[in-house]
C-alpha positions as CSV (number, residue, x, y, z in Angstrom):
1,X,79.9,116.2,106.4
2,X,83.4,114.8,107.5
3,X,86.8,115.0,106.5
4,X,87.6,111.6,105.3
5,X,91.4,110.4,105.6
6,X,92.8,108.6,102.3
7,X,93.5,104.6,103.6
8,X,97.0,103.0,103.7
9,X,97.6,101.6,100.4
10,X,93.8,102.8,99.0
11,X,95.7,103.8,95.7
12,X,97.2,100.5,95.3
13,X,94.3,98.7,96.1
14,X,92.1,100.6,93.9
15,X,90.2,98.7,91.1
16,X,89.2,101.6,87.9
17,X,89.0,98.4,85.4
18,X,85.3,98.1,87.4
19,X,84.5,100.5,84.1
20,X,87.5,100.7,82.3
21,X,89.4,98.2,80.4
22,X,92.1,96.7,81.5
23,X,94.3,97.9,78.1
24,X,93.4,101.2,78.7
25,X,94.1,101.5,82.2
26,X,97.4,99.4,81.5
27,X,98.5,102.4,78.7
28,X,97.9,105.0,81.5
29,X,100.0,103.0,83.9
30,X,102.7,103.0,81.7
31,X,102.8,105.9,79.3
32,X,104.5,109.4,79.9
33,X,106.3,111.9,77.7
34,X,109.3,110.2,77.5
35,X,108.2,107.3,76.2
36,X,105.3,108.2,74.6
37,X,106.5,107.3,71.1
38,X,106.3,103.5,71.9
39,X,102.8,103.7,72.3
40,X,101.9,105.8,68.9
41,X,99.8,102.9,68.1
42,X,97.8,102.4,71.3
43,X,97.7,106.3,71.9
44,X,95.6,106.7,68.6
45,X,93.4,104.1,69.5
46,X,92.2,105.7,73.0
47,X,92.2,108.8,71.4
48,X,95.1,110.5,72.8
49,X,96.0,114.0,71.3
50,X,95.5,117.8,71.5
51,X,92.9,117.2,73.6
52,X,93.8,114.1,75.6
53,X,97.7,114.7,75.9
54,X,100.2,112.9,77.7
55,X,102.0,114.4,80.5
56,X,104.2,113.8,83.7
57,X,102.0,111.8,86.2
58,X,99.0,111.0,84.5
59,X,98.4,108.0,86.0
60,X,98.7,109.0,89.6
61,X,96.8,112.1,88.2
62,X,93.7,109.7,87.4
63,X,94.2,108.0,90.3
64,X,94.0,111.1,92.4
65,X,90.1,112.1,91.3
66,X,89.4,108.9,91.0
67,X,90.1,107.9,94.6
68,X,88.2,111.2,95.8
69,X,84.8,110.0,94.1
70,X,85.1,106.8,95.1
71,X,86.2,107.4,98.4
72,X,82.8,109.9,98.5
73,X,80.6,107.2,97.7
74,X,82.1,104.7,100.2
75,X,81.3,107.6,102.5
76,X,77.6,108.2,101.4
77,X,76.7,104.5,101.3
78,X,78.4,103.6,104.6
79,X,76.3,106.3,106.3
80,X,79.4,108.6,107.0
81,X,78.2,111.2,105.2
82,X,74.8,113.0,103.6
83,X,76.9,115.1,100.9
84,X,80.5,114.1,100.1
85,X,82.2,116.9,97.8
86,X,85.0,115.9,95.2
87,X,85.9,119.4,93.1
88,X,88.7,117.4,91.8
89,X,85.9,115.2,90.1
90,X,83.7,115.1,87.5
91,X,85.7,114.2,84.4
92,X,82.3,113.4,82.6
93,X,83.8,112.1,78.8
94,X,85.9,109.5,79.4
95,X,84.8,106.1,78.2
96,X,85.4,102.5,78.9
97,X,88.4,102.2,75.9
98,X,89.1,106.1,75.7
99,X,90.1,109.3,76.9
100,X,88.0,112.3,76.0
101,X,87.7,116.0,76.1
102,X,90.5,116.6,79.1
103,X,89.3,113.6,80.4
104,X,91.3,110.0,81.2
105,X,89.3,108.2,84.3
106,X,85.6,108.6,84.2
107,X,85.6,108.7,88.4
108,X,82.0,109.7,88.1
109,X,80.9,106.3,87.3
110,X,83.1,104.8,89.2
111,X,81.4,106.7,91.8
112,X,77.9,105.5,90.7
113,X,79.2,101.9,90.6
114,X,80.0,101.8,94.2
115,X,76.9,103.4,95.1
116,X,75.0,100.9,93.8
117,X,76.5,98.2,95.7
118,X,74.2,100.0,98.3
119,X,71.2,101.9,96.5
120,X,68.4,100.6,93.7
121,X,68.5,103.8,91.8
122,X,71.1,106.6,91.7
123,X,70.4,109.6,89.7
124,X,73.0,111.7,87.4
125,X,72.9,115.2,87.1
126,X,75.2,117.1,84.9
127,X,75.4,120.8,84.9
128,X,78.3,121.6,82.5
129,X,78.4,123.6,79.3
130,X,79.2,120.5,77.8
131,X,76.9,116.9,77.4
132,X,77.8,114.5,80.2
133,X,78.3,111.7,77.5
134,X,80.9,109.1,79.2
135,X,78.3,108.8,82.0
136,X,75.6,108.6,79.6
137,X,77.0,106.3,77.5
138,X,77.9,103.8,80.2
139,X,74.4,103.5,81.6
140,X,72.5,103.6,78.6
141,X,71.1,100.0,79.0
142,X,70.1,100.1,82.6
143,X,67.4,101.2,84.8
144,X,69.3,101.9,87.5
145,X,71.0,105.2,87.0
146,X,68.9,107.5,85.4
147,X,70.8,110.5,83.6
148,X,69.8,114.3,83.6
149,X,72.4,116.8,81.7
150,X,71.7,120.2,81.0
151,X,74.3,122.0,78.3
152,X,75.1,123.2,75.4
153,X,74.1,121.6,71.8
154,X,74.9,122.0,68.1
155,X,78.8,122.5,66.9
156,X,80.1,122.2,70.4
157,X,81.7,119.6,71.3
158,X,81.3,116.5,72.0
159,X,78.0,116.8,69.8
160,X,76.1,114.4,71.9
161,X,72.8,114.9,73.5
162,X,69.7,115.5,71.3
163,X,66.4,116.1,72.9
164,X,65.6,112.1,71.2
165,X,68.9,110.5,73.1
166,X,66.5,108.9,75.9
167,X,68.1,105.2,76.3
168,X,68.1,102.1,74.9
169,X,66.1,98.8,75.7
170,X,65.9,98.4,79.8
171,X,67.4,101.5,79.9
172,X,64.6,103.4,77.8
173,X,63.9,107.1,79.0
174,X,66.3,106.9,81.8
175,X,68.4,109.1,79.7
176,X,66.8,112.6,79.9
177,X,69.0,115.6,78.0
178,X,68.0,119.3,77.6
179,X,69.8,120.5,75.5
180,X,70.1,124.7,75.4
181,X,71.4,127.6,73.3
182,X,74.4,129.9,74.0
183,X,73.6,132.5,75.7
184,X,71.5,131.4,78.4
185,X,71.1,133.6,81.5
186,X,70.3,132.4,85.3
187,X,66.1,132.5,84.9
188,X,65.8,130.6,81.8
189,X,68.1,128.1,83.2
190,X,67.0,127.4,86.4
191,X,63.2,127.2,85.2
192,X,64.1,124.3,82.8
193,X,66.1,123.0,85.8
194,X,63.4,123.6,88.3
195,X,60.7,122.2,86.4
196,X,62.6,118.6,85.3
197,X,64.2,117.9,88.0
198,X,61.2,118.2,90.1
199,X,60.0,115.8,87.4
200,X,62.6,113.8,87.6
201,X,62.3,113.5,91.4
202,X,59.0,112.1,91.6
203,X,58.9,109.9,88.6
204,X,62.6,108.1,89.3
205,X,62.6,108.6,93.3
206,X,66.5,108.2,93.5
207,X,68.2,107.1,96.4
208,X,71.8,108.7,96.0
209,X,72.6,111.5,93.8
210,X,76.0,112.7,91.6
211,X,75.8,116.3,91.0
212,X,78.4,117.2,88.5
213,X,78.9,120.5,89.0
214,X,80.9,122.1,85.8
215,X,81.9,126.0,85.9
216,X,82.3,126.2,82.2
217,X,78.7,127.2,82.4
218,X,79.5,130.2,83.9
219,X,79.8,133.6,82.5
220,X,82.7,134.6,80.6
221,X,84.2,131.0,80.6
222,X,87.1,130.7,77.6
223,X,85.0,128.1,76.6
224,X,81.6,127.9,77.6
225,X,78.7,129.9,76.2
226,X,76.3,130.0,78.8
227,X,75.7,133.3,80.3
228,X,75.1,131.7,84.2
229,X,76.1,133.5,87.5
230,X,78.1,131.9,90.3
231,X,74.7,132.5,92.2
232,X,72.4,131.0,89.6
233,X,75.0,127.9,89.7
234,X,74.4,127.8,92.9
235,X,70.8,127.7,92.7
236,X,71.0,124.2,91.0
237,X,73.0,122.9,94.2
238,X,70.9,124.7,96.7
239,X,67.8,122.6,94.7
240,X,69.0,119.3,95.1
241,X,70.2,119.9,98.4
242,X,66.9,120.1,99.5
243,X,66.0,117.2,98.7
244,X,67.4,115.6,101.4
245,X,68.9,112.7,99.9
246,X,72.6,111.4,99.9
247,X,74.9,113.2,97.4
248,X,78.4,113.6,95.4
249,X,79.0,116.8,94.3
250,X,82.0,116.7,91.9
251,X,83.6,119.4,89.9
252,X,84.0,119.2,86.3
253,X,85.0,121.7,83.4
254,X,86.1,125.0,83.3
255,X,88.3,127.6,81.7
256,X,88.5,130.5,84.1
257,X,90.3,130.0,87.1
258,X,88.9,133.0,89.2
259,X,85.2,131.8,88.3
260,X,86.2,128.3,89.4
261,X,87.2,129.2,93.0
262,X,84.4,131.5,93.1
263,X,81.8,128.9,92.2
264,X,83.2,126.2,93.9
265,X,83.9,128.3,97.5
266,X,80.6,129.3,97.1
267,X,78.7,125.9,96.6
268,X,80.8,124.4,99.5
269,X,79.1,127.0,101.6
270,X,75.7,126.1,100.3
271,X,76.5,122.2,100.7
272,X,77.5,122.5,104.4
273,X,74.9,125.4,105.1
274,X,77.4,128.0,106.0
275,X,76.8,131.6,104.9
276,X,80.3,133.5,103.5
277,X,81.2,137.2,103.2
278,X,81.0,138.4,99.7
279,X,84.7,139.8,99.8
280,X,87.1,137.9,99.1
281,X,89.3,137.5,102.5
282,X,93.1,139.1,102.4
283,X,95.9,136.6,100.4
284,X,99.5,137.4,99.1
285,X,99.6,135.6,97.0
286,X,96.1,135.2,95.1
287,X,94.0,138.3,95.7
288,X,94.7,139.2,92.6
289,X,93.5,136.7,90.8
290,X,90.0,138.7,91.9
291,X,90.5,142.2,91.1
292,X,89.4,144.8,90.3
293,X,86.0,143.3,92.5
294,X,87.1,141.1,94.8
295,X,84.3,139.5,95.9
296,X,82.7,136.0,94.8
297,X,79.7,137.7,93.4
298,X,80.4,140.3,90.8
């Protein structure tokens, strides 16, 4: 991998109406606390509220994540790069006209767009607590990008992703969901994920790959009710990473901050095949955050 400097002007420059429209993107560009109230209209329309608020920013926020996926799949598909990691990323819910479940830009299609300027097929793996709909729902007609989320189902939100949500038309069984009860711990997991993706692999044969990786999956999340460890999480990564072909790996949800660094430190070092101590190295100002352990595997 390689560190990949942001371009002069990239944000300007930078095209998300490629998925969204160009009302919606227009709203972000101009909304913000202040002025919020002029918009009540177009705000209840994209589904702005408790859990799509407006705050300071937001559109240089969007256009943040957005510019790391998209600047990881230039990287993949000009050869720069065999894994390109955005833990910024992964803002799966967002939809062409509408923000969704915390999320405003859906950067991982954005992603998948680019990348298939370059490759035939690109597969879509989503390993979040919740269903990966915005990403589902965009390439539900197409044969291209096939779809693979594993999460919870059944009064969670966003209530999306039955066993019998497999595609439509061209895009007919390119849509593969599993969904799981709460609860799950790290065998029972990783045997469903074993066993379909291995599946997936040799039936789809994808070219590039978006691994979302979502750490409200993990144990103890505020939200999630899976029952995962950072080291079974990891498992998922270490999987597809064997595969040896070209991937995103994107953050995603996730409720407790000291499980996210964990997770995410710890799937950086399995991306770039470094091994880490288990303690967590001496900080003022954070070390704390860990205790009483200390350590990225509890």
């Amino acid at each position: 991998m390689v560190d990949i400097d942001l371009p002069d002007g990239y944000f300007d420059e930078m095209d998300m109406t490629t998925f969204h429209s160009d009302d919606y993107i227009e709203l972000l560009r101009n909304i913000n606390p202040e002025n919020q109230s002029e918009y009540r209209d177009q705000l209840i329309r994209y589904n702005f509220g408790e859990d799509c608020p407006v705050f300071p920013c937001i559109y240089d926020y969007c256009k943040t994540y957005a510019a790391g996926s998209l600047l990881a799949a230039e990287s993949i598909a000009a050869g720069y790069s065999d894994i390109a990691i955005n833990w910024a990323g992964g803002l799966h819910h967002a939809k062409k006209c509408e923000a969704s479940g915390f999320c405003y830009v859906n950067d991982c299609v954005l992603a998948i767009l680019e990348l298939l300027k370059t490759y035939t097929r690109v597969l879509y793996i989503d390993i979040d607590c919740h269903h990966g709909d915005g990403v589902e729902e965009a390439f539900l007609l197409t044969d291209r990008v096939m779809t693979a989320s594993f999460h919870k189902y059944g009064s969670f939100f966003p209530g999306t992703g039955s066993l019998n949500d497999i595609g439509v038309e061209t895009g007919k069984y390119y849509s593969v969901n599993y969904p799981l009860d709460e609860g799950i711990d790290d065998a029972t997991y990783l045997f469903a994920f074993k066993v379909v993706m291995e599946e997936i692999k040799l039936r789809f044969k994808p070219e590039a790959i978006f691994l979302q990786c979502g750490t409200d999956s993990l144990s103890s999340d505020r939200l999630g009710m899976f029952n995962l460890s950072v080291k079974g999480h990891g498992e998922c990564v270490k999987l597809i990473k064997s595969w040896g072909i070209p991937m995103i790996l994107s953050g995603g949800g996730g409720y407790t901050l000291r499980n996210i660094s964990r997770c995410w430190v710890y799937e950086t070092s399995i991306a770039i095949g470094q091994d880490i101590q288990n303690e967590m190295p001496e900080h003022y100002k954070y070390r704390d955050y860990f205790c009483p352990d200390y350590k990225i595997h509890q």
